[in-house]
C-alpha positions as CSV (number, residue, x, y, z in Angstrom):
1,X,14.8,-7.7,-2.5
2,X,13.8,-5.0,-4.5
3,X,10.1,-4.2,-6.3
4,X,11.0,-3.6,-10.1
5,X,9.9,0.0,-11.2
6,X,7.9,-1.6,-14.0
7,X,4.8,0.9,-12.9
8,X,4.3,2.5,-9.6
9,X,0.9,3.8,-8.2
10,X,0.8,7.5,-8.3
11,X,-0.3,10.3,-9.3
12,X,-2.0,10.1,-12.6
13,X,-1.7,12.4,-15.4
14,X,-4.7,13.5,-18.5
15,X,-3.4,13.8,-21.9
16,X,-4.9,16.0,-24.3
17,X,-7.2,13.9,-25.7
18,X,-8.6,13.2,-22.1
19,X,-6.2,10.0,-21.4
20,X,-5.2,8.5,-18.2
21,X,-1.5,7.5,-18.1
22,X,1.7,8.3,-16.3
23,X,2.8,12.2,-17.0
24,X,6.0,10.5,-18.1
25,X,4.4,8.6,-20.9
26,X,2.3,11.5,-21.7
27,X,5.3,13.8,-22.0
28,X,7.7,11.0,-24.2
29,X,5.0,12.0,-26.9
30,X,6.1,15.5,-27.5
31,X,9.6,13.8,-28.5
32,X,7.5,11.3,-31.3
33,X,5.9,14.5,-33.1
34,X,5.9,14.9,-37.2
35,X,9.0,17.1,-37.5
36,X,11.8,17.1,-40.4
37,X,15.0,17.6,-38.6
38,X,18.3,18.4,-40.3
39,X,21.3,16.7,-39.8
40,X,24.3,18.5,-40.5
41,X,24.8,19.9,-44.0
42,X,23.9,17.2,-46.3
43,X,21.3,14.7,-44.0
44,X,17.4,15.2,-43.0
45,X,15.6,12.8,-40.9
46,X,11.9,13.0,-41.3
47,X,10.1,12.1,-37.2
48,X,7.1,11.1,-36.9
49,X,5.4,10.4,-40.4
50,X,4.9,6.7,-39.3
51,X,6.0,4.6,-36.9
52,X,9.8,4.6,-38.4
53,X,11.7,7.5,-39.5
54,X,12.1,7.8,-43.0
55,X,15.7,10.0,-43.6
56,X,18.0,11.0,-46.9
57,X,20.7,11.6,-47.3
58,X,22.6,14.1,-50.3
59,X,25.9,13.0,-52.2
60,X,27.4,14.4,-55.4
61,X,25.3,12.6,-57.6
62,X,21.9,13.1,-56.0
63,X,19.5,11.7,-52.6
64,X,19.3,8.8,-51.0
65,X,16.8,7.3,-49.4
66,X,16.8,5.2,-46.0
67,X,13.6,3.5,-44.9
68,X,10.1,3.4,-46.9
69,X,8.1,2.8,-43.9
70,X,4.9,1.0,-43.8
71,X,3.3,1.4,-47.1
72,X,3.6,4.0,-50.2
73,X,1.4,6.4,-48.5
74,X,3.6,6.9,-46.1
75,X,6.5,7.0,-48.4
76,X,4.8,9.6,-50.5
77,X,4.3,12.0,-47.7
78,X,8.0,11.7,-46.7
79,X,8.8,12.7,-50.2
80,X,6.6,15.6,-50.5
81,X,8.4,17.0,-47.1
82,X,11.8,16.0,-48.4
83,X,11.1,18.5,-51.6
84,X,10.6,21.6,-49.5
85,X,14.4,21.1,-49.1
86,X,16.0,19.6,-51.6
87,X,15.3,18.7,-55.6
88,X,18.0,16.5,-55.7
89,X,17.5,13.0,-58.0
90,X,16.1,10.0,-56.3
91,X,19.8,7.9,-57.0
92,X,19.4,5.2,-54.4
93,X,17.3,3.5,-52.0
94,X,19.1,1.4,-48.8
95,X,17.1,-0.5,-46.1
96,X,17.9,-0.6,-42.3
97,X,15.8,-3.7,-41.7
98,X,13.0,-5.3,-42.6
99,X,10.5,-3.3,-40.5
100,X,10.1,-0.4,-42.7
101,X,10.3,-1.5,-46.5
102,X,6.5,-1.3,-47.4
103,X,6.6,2.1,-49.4
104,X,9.1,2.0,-51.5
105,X,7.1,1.7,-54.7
106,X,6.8,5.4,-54.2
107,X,10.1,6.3,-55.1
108,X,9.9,4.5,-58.5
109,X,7.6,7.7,-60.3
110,X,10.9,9.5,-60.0
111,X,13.3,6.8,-61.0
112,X,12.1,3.7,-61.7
113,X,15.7,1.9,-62.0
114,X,16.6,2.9,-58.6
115,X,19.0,1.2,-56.9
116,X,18.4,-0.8,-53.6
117,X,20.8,-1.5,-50.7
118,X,19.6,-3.9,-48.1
119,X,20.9,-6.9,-45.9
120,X,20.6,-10.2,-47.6
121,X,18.1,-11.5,-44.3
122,X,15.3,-9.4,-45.5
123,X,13.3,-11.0,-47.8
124,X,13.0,-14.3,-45.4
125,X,12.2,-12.1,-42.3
126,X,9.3,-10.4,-44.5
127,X,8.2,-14.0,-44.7
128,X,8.8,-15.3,-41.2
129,X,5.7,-14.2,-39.3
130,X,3.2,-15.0,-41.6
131,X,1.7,-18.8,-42.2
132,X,1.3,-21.0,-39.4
133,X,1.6,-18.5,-36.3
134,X,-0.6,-15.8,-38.2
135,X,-3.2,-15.6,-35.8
136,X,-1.0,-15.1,-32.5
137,X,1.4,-13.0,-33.9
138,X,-1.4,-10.6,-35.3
139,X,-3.3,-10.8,-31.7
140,X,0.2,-9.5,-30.4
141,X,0.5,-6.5,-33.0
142,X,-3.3,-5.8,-31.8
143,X,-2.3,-5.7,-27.9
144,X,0.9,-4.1,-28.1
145,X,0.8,-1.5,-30.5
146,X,-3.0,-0.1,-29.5
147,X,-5.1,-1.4,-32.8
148,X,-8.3,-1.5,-31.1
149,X,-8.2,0.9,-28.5
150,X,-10.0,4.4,-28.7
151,X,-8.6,7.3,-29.5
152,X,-9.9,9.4,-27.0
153,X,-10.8,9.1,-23.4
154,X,-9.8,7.3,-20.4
155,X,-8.5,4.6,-22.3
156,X,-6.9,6.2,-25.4
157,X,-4.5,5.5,-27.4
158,X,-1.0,8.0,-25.9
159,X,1.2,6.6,-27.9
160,X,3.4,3.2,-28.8
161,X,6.5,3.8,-27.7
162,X,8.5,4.0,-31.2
163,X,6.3,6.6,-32.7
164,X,2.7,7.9,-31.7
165,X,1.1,5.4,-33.4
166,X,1.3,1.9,-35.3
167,X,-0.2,3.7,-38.6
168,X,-0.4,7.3,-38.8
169,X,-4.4,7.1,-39.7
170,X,-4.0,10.3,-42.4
171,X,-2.0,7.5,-44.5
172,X,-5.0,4.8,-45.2
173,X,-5.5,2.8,-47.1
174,X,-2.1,1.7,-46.4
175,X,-1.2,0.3,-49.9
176,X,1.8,-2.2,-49.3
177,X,4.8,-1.4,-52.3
178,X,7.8,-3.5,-51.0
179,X,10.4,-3.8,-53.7
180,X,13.5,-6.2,-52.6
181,X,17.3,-4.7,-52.8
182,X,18.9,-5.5,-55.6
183,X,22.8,-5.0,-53.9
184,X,22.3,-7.6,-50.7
185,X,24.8,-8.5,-48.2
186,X,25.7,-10.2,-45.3
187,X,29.0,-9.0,-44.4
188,X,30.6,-5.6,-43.5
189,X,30.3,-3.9,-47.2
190,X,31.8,-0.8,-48.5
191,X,30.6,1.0,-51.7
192,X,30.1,4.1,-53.6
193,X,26.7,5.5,-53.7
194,X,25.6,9.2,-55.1
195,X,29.0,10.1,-54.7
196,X,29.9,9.2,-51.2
197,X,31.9,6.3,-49.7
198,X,29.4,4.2,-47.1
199,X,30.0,1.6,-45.1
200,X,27.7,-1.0,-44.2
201,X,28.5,-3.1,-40.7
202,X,25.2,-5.8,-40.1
203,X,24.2,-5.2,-36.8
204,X,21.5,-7.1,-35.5
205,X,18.8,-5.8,-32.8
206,X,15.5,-6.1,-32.6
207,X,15.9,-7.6,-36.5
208,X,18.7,-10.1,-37.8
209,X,18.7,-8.1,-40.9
210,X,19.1,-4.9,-39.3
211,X,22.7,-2.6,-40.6
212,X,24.4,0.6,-39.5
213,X,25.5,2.2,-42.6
214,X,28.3,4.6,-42.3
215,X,28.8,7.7,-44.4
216,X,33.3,8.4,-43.6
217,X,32.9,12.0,-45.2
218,X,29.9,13.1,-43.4
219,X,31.0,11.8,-40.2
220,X,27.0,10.5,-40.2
221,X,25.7,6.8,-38.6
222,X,22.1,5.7,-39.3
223,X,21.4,2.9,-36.3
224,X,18.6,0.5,-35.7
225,X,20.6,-0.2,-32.2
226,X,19.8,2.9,-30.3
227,X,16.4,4.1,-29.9
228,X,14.2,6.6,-28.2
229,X,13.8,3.9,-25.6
230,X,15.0,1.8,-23.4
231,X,15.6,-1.2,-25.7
232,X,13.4,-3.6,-26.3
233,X,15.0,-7.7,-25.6
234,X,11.8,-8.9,-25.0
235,X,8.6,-8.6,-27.4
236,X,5.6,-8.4,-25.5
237,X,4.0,-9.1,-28.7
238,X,6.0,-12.1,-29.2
239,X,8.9,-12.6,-31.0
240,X,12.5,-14.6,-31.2
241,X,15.2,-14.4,-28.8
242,X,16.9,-11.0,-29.2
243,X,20.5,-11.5,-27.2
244,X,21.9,-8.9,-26.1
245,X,25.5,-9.9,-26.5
246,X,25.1,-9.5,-30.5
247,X,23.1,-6.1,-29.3
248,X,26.3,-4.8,-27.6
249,X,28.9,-6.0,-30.0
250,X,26.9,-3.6,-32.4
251,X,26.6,-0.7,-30.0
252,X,30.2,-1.2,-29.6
253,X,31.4,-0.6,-33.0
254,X,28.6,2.0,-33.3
255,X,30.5,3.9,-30.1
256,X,33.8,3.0,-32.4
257,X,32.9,5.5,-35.9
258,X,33.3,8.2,-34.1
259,X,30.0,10.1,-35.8
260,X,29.2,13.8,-35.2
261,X,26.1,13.0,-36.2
262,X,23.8,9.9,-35.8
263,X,20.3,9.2,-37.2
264,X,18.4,6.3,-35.9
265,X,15.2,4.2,-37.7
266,X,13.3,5.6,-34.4
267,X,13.2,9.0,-33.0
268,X,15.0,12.1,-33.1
269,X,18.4,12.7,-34.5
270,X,21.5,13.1,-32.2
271,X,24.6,15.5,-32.8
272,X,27.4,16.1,-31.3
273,X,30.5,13.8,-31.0
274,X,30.7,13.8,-27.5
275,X,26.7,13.3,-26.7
276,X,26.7,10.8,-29.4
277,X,29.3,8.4,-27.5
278,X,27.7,9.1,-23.6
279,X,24.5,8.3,-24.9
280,X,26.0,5.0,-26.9
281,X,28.1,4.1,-23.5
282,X,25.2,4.5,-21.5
283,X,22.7,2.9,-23.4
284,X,25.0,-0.3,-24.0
285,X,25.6,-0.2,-20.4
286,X,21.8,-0.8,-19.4
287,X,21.6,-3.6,-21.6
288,X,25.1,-5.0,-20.0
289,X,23.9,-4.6,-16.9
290,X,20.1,-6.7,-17.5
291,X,22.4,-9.7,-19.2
292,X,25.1,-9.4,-15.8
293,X,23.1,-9.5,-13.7
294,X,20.2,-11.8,-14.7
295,X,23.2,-14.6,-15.3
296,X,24.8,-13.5,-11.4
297,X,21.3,-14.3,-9.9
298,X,20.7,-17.4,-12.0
299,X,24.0,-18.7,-10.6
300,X,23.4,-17.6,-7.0
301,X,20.1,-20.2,-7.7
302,X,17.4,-17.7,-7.4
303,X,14.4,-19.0,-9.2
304,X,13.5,-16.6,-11.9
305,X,10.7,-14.5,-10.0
306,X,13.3,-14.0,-7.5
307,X,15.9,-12.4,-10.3
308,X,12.9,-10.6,-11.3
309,X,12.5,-9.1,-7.8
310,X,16.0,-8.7,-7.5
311,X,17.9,-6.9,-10.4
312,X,16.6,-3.4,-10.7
313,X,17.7,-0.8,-13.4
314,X,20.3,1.6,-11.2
315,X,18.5,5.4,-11.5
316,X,21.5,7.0,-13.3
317,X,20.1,5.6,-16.1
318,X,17.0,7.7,-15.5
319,X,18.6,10.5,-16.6
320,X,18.1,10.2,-20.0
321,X,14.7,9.4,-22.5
322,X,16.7,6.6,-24.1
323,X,17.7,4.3,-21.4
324,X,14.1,4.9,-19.4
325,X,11.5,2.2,-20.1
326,X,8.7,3.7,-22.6
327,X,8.8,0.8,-24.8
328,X,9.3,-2.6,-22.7
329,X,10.2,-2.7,-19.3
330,X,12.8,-4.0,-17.3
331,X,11.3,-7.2,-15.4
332,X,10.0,-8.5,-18.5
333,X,13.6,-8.2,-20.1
334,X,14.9,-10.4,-17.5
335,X,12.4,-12.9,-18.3
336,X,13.6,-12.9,-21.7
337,X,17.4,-13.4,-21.1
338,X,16.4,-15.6,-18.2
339,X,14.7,-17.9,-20.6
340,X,16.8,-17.7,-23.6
341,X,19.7,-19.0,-21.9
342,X,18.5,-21.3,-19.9
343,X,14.3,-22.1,-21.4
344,X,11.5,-22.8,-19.3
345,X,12.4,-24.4,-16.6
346,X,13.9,-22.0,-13.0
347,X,15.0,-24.4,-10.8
348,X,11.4,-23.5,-8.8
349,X,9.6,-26.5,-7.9
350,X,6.3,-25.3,-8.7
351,X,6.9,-24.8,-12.3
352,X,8.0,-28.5,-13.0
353,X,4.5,-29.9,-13.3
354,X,2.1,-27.0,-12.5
355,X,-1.8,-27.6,-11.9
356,X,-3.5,-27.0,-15.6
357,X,-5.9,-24.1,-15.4
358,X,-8.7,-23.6,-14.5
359,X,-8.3,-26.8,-11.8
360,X,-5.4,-24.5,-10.1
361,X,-7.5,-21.5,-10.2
362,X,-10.1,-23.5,-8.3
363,X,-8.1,-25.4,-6.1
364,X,-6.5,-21.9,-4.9
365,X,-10.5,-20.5,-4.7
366,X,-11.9,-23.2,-2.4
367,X,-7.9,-23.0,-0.5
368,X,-8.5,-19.3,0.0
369,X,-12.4,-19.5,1.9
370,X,-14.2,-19.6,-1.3
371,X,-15.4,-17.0,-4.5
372,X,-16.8,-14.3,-1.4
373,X,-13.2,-13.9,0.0
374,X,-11.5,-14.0,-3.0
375,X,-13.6,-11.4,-4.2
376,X,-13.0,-9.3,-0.7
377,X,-9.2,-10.1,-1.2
378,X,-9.8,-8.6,-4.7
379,X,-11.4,-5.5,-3.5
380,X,-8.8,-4.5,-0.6
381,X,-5.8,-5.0,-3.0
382,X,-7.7,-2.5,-5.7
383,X,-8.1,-0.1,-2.7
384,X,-4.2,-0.3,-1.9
385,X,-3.3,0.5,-5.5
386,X,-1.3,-3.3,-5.2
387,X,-2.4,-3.9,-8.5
388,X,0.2,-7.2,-9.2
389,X,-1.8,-9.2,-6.6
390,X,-5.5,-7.8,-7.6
391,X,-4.4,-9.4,-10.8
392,X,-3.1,-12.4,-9.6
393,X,-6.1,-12.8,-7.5
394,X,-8.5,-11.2,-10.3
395,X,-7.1,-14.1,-12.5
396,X,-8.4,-16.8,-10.5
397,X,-11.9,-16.2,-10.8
398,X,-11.9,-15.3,-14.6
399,X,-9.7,-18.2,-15.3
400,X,-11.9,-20.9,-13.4
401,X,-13.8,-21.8,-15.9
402,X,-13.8,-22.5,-19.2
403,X,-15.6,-20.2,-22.0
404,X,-17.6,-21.6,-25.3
405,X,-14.3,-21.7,-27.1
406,X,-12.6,-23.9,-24.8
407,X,-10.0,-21.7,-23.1
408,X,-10.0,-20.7,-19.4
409,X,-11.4,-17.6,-19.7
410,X,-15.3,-17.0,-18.6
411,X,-15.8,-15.6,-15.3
412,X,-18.5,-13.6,-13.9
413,X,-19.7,-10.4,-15.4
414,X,-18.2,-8.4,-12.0
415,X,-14.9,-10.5,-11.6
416,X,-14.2,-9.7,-15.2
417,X,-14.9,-6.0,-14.5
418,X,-12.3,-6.7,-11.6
419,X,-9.6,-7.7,-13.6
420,X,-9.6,-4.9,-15.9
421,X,-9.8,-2.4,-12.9
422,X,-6.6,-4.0,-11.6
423,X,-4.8,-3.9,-15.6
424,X,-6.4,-0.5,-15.9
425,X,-4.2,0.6,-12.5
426,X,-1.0,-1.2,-14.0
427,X,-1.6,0.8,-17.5
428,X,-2.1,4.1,-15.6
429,X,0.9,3.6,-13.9
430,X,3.3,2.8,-15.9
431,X,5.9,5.0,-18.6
432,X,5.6,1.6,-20.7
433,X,4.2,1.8,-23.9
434,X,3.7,-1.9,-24.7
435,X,2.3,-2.5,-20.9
436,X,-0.9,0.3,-20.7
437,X,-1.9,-0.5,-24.4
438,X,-1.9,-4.3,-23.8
439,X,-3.2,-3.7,-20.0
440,X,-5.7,-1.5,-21.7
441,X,-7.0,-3.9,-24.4
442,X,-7.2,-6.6,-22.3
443,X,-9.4,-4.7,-20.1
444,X,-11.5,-3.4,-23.1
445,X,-12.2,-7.4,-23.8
446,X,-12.6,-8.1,-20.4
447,X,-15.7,-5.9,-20.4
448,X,-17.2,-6.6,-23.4
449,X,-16.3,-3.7,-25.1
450,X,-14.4,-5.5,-28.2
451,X,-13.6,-9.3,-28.9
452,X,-10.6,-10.6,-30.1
453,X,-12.2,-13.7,-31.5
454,X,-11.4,-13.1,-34.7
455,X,-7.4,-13.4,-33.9
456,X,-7.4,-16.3,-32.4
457,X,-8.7,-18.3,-35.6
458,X,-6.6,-19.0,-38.3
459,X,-7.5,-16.3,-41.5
460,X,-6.4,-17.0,-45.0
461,X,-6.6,-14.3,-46.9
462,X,-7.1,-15.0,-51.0
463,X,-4.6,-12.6,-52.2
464,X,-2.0,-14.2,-49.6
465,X,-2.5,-18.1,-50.6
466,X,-2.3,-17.1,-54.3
467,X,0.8,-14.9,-54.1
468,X,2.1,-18.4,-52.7
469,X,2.7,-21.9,-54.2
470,X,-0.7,-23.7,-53.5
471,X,1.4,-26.3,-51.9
472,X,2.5,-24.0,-48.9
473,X,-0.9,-23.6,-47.9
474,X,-1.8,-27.1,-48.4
475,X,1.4,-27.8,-45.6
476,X,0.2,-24.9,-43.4
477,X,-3.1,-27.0,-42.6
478,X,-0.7,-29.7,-40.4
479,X,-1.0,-26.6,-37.4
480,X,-4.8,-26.7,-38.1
481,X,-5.3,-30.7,-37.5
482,X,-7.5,-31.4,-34.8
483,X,-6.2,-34.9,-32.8
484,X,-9.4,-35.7,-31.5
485,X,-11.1,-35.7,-35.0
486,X,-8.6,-37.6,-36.4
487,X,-8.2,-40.6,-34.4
488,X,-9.6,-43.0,-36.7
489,X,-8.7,-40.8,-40.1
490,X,-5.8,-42.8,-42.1
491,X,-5.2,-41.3,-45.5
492,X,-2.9,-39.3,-47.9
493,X,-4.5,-36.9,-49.9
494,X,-2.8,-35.6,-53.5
495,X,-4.3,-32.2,-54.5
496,X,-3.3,-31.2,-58.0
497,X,-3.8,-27.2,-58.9
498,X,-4.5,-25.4,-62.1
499,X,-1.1,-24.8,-62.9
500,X,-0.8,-28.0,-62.9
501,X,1.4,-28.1,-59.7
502,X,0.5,-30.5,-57.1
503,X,1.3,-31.5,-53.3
504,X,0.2,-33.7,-51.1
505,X,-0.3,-34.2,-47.5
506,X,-0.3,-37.5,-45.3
507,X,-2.6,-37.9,-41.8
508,X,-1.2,-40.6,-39.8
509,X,-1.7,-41.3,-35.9
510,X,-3.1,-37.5,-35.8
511,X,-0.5,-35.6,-37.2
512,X,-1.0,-34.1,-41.2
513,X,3.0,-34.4,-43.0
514,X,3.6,-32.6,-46.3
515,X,4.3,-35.0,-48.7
516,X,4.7,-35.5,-52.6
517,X,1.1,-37.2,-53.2
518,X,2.7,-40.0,-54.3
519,X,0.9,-43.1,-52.4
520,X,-2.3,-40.8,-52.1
521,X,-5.1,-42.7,-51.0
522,X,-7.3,-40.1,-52.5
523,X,-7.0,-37.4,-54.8
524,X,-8.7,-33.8,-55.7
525,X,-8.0,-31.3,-58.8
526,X,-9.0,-27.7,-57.7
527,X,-8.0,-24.2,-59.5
528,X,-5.7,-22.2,-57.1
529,X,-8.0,-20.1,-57.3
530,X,-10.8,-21.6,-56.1
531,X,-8.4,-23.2,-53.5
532,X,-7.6,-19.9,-52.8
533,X,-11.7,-19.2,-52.3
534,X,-12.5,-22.3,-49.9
535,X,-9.4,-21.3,-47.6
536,X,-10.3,-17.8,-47.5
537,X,-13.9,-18.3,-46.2
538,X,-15.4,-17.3,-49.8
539,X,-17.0,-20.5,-50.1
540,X,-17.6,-23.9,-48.5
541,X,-16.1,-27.2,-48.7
542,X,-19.8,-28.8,-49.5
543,X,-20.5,-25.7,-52.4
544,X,-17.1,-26.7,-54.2
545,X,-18.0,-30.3,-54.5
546,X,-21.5,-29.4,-55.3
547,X,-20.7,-26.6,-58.3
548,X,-18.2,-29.3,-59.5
549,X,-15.0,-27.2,-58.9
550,X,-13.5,-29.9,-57.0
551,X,-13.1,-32.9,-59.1
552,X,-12.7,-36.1,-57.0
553,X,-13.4,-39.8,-57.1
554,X,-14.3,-40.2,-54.0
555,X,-16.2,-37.5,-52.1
556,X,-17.1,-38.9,-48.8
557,X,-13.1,-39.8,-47.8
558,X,-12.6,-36.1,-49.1
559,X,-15.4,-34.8,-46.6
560,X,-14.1,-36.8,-43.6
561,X,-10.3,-36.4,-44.8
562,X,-11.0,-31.9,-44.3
563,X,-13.1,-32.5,-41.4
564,X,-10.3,-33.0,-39.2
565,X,-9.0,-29.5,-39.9
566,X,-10.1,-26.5,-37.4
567,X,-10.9,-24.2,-40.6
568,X,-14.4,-23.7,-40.4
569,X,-14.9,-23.7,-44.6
570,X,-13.9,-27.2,-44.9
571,X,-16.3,-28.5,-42.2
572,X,-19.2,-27.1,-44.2
């Protein structure tokens, strides 16, 4: 068995702004800098602005546009460097995926009729992460992609894999100016836009919405499938199942144009037929080879930390910046197809009905001679640079106990300090992007230098919940009910809004079901906007009822009826 390359102790390497990583990482940055690169005769591809590339493209009848990135800002500074080359007329706007779609707003001073071209998936997936999982999918973007971490300094930010940062800071205050496509599809699509022929073939990656589109005359792709990375099946972050089989089927086809040139909604353009198609074979070929050989060792019957330990990335795929692992990294991807076809469960004893933390992490303290020797075992595997068991070990001890929320997570002072010496190792070590910055924050909550409280509790925001139907985030409140407060809590409550609108929502044996409010055993009348208010922490169950901007028959049952809810502004 083999140790995946995921980091390796070694030398490290200071970045400019006095960073500790692996020279690797430090030198993939050079490659994410601001730069407008041409593309052939007719195509630019602006690096660098944001996280995505924003890149145009000039027909007959004027420029398009591909990609708005993050917000207008962003958009607006892509437009100003697109104008030192070209005055072309905005004609058309066309969407790669749902990513990068926030700035588009930006484009309307120019031509505020302008066409948009997008997959018909969009507007859902724009949708899909908010609501119910808000607060871990937000902790995620926080861990991966370096929100809280410093600038500077040991622990600064060197860059997020994709780009150099999340948010390119010179563009706040991020102003969000979405506008959906008007010409959706599903389906390979051909049409005629500025003048040119282009062909649109859906081609899902990393998004289900995401499209190559095709430009015949230009002999130019513009991908979502090949990155400057090694790409990414697994989210560390959290997100769906990628597969990789629908990965490769678009890679193929990609490989099958023919383009001389090829811009991608990540890094740097690529030219050249024959580049174009070693760099498409080889990067389809990685992924091939993580899906093979994960499904040869799970029908061998190795467990999945046994595939893990066994399927490494061979080093001819080292050769190049896109198949090396700057992003995610190998082991982790594994995990991901492991799971995806077969769930949870490896075939390993162990994980059938595993201890609940922190009883395991005691039982393996006390097992192990006690906190003294753990903490000696601790030490020695710091001192040896082994930094997967001084985490493992590390673990134990923070994870022993329970903090004043309720999650196994306290821990001395020292054994916390510990665990971030052994995550700090891991970050140092490794090319990965998404590994150092979530090693990295970790450790920077491990020693008290920032919380992450605040993501792990659920945060409606007023503008949200009144962009919204009142009666969605009525229904969003069934993944805030509390079972133990609501043992004894029988009742359907009908809450009718200003507009007139109502919902309701049913509590029965400890679980809250949407429902029409139509055997309500007790009923409110709010505003949406004041709804809006209480949700969003601007005021308190007990003040609406008290100002008289809840209107009930029956406060008490509404007071017990809330309580059951984890939202701190309806228990007050």
């Amino acid at each position: 068995m083999q140790t995946p390359e995921s980091f390796f102790p070694r030398e490290v390497a200071t970045g400019d702004r006095g960073q500790l990583a692996h020279p690797a990482a430090i030198e993939h940055s050079k490659r994410l800098v601001r730069n407008l690169y041409k593309v052939g005769d007719k195509a630019w591809s602006l690096v660098g602005n944001g996280l995505s590339n924003q890149s145009f493209v000039e027909g007959p009848e004027g420029l398009i546009v591909i990609d708005t990135g993050e917000c207008i800002e962003e958009m607006s500074a892509a437009l100003e460097e697109i104008r030192k080359e070209t005055d072309a007329p905005l004609v058309a706007c066309i969407y790669t995926h749902f990513h990068y779609v926030g700035g588009t707003e930006a484009l309307l001073a120019e031509n505020p009729n302008l066409p948009i071209w997008g997959h018909t998936g969009i507007q859902a997936n724009l949708k899909r992460f908010g609501g119910e999982v808000a607060p871990r999918v937000t902790r995620g973007l926080v861990h991966q992609f370096a929100i809280m971490m410093p600038n500077e300094g040991p622990d600064g930010v060197v860059n997020v894999g994709l780009g150099n940062f999340y948010r390119n800071p010179g563009h706040a205050p991020f102003t969000g100016g979405h506008v959906p496509a008007q010409h959706t599809f599903d389906t390979p699509t051909k049409a005629s836009i500025a003048g040119l022929d282009v062909e649109f073939y859906p081609a899902p990656s990393d998004a289900t919405d995401s499209v190559t589109i095709w430009f015949p005359a230009l002999k130019l792709a513009v991908n979502n499938l090949l990155w400057p990375t090694l790409f990414n099946v697994f989210a560390i972050r959290g997100e769906e199942y990628r597969d990789p089989r629908i990965l490769l089927k678009g890679l193929d086809e990609l490989a099958g144009l023919g383009a001389e040139d090829l811009i991608g909604a990540h890094g740097s353009p690529l030219s050249g037929a024959a580049n174009i198609a070693e760099r498409t074979r080889d990067y389809r070929d990685s992924i091939q080879f993580m899906w093979d050989q994960t499904v040869r060792c799970a029908n061998l019957g190795l467990t999945l930390n046994e595939t893990i330990a066994a399927v490494c990335l061979p080093e001819y795929f080292e050769k190049h910046y896109t198949t090396q692992q700057f992003y995610g990294v190998v082991e982790h991807h594994i995990r991901q197809i492991y799971t995806g076809l077969f769930g949870w469960f490896d075939e390993d004893e162990a994980n059938l009905f595993p201890t609940p933390a922190p009883q395991r992490a005691q039982k393996l303290i006390n097992g192990f001679g006690g906190i003294s020797r753990v903490r000696d075992e601790i030490d020695e595997a710091l001192a040896a640079k082994d930094y997967r068991w001084a985490i493992e070990v590390s673990s134990w001890l923070v994870r022993s106990d329970v903090n004043e929320t309720g999650r196994a997570d306290a821990g001395e002072t020292e054994d916390r300090i510990r665990l971030a010496q052994a995550l700090r190792g891991v970050a140092q070590s490794t090319t990965s992007a998404n590994i150092r910055n979530w090693c990295i924050t970790r450790a920077l909550e491990l020693d008290g230098t920032i919380s992450l409280e605040r993501f792990r509790v659920h945060r409606f925001h007023k503008r949200e919940v009144l962009s919204r139907p009142a009666s969605e985030s009525l229904a969003l409140l069934r993944v805030l009910l509390v079972p133990e407060k609501a043992h004894e809590v029988e009742d359907e409550i009908l809450v009718t809004f200003s507009d007139r609108s109502s919902a309701g929502l049913a509590l029965r044996h400890c679980v809250a079901v949407p429902s029409s409010g139509e055997n309500a055993t007790v009923s409110m009348t709010i505003s949406h906007e004041h709804w809006a208010e209480l949700l969003g922490g601007k005021m308190t169950l007990s003040k609406a009822l008290a100002e008289g901007l809840i209107k009930t028959d029956d406060e008490n049952r509404i007071i017990r009826y809330f309580a059951c809810f984890d939202l701190a502004t309806l228990n007050s």
